[in-house]
TIVO-2410 file (N, C-alpha, C; in nm, 3 decimals):
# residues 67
REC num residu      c1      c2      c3 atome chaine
REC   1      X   0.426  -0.204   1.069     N      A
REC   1      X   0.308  -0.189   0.984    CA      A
REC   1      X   0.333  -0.077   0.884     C      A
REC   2      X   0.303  -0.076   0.798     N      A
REC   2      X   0.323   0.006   0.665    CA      A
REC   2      X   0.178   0.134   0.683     C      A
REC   3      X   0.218   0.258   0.624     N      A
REC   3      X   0.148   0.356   0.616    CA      A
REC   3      X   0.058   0.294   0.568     C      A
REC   4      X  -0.095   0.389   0.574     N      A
REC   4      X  -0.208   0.302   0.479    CA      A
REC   4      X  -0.167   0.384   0.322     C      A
REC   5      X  -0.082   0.494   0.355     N      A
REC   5      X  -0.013   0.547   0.149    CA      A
REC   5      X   0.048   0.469   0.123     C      A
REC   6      X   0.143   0.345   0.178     N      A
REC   6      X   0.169   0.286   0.125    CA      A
REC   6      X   0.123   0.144   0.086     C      A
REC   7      X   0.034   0.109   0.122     N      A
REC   7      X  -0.040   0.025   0.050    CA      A
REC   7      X  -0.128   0.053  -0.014     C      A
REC   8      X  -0.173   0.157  -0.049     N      A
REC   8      X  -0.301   0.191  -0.154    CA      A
REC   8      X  -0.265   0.305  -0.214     C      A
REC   9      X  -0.233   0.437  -0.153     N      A
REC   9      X  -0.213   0.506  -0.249    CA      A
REC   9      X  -0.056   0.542  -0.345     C      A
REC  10      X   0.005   0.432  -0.272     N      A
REC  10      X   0.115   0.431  -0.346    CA      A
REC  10      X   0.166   0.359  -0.445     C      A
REC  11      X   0.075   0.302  -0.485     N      A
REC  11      X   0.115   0.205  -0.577    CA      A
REC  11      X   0.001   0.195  -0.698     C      A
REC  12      X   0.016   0.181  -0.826     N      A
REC  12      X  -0.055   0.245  -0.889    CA      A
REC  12      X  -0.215   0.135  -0.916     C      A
REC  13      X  -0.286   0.168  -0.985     N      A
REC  13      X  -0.406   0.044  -0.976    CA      A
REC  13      X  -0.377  -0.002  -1.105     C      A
REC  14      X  -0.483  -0.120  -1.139     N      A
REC  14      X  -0.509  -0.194  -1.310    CA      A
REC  14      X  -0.667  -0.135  -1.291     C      A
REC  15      X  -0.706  -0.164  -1.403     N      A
REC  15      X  -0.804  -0.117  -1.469    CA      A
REC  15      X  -0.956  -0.122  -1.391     C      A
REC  16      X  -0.910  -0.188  -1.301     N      A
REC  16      X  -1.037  -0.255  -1.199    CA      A
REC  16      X  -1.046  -0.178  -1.066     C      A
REC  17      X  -0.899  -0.099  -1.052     N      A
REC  17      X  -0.900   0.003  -0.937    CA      A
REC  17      X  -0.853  -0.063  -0.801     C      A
REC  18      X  -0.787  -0.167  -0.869     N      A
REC  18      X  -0.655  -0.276  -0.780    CA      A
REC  18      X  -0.518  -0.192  -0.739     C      A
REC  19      X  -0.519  -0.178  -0.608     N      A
REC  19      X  -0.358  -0.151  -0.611    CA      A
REC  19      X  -0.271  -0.265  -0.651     C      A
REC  20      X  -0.138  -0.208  -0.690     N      A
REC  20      X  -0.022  -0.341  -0.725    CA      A
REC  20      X  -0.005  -0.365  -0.603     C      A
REC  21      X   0.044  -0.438  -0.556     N      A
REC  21      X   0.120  -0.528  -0.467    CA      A
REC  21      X   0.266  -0.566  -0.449     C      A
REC  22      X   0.297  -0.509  -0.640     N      A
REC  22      X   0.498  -0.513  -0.678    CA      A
REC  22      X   0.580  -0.392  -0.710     C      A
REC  23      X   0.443  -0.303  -0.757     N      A
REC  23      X   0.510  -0.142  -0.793    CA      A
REC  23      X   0.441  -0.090  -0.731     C      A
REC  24      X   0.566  -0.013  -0.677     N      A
REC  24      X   0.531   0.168  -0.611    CA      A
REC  24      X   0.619   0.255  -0.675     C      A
REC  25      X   0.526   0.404  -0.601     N      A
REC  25      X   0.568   0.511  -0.668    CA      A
REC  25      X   0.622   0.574  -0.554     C      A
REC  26      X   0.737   0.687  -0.598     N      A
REC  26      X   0.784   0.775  -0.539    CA      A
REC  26      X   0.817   0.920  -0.573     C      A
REC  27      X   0.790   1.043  -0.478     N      A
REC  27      X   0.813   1.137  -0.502    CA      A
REC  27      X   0.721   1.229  -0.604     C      A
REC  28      X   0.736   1.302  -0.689     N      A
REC  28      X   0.624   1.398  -0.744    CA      A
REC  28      X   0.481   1.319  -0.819     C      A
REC  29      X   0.506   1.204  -0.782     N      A
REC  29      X   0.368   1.127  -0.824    CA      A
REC  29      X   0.318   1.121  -0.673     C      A
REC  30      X   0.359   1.175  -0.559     N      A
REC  30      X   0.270   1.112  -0.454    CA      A
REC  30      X   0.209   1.235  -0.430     C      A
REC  31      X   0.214   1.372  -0.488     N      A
REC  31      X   0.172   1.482  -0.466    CA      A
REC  31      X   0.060   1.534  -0.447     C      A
REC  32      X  -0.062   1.394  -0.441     N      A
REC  32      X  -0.189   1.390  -0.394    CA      A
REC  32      X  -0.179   1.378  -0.284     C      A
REC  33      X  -0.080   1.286  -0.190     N      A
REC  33      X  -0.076   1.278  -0.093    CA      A
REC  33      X   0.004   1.332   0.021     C      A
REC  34      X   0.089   1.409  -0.017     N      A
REC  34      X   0.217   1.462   0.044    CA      A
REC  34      X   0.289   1.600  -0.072     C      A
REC  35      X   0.243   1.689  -0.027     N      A
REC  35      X   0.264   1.788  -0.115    CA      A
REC  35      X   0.383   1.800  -0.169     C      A
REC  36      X   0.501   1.820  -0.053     N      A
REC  36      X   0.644   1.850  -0.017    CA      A
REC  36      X   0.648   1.718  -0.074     C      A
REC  37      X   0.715   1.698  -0.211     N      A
REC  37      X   0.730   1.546  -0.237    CA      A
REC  37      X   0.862   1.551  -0.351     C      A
REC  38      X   0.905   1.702  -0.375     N      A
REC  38      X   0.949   1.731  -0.495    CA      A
REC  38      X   1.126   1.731  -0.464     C      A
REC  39      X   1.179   1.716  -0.379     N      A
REC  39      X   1.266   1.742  -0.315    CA      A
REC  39      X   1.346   1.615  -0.270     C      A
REC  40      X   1.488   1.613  -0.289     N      A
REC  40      X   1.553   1.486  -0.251    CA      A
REC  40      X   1.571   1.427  -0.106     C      A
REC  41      X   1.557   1.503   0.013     N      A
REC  41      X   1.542   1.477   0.128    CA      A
REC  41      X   1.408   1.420   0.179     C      A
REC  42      X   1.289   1.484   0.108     N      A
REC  42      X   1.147   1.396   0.076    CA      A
REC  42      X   1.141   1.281   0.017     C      A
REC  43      X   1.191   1.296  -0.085     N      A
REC  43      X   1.228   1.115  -0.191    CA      A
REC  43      X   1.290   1.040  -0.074     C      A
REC  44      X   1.395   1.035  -0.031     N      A
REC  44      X   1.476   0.994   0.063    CA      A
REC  44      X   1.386   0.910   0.193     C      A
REC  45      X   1.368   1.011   0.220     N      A
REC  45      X   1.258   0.954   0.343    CA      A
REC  45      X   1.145   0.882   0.303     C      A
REC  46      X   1.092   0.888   0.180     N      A
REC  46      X   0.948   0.845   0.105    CA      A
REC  46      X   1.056   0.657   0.094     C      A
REC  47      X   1.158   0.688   0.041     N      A
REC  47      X   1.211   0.548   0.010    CA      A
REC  47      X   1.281   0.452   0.112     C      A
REC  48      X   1.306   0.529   0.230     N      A
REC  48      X   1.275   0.425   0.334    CA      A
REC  48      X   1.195   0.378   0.403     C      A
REC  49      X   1.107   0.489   0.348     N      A
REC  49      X   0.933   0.390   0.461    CA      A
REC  49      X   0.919   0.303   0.387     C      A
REC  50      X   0.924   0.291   0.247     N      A
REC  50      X   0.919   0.197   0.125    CA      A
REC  50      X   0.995   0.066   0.183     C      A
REC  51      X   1.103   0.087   0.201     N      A
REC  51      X   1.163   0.024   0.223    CA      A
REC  51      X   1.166  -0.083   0.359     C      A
REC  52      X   1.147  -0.015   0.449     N      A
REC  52      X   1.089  -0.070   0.588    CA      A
REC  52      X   0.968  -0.181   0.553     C      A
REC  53      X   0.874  -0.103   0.456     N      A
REC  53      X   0.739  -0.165   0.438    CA      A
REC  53      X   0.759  -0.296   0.374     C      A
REC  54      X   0.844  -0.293   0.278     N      A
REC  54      X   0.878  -0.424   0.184    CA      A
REC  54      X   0.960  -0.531   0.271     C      A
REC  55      X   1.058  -0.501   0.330     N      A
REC  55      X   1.088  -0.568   0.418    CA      A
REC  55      X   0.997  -0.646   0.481     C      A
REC  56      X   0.934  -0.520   0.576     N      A
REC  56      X   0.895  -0.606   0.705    CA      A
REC  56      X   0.765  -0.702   0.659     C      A
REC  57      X   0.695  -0.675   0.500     N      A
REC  57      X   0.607  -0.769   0.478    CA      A
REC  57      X   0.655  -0.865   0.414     C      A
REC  58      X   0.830  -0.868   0.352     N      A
REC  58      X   0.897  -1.012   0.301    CA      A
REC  58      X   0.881  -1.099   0.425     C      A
REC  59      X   0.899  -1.043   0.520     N      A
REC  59      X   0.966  -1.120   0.641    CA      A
REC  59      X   0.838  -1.211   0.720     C      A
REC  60      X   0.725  -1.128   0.668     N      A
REC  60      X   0.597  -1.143   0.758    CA      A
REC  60      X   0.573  -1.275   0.674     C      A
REC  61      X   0.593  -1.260   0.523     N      A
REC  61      X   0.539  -1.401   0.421    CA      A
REC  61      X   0.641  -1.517   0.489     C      A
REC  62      X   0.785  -1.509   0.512     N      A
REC  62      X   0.800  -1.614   0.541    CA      A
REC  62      X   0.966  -1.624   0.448     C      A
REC  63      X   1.064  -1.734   0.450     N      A
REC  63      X   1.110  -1.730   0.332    CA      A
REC  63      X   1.102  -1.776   0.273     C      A
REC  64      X   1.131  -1.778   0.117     N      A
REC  64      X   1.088  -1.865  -0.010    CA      A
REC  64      X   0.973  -1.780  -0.023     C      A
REC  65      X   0.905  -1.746   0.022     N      A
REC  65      X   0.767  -1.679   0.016    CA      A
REC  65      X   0.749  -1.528  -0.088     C      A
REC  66      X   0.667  -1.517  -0.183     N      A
REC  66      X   0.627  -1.351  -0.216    CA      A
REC  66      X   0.584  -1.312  -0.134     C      A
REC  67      X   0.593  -1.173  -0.126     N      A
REC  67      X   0.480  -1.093  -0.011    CA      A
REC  67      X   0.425  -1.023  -0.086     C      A
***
């Protein structure tokens, strides 16, 4: 299961106050949420939860599938 930062506050909104669903952010933009964000061992770690998260919800859609 993915952080709840990474499904909402990590990814930026449209005009309606939608998170994306295809872009996220990393590192000194998450600094609302994670202070220590400025630093490459922080990025690092920020981009494999990312990473875990995208995965494990490709996998959850199916293949052929968007997630």
């Amino acid at each position: 299961m993915c952080p709840a930062a990474w499904r909402n506050d990590a990814a930026p909104c449209d005009a309606a106050g939608r998170p994306s669903n295809t872009i996220f952010t990393l590192g000194p933009t998450l600094r609302g949420l994670a202070y220590e964000t400025t630093a490459i061992p922080e990025i690092r770690d920020q981009a494999a939860v990312l990473a875990r998260c995208l995965l494990t919800s490709r996998a959850l859609a199916g293949p052929g599938n968007a997630a």
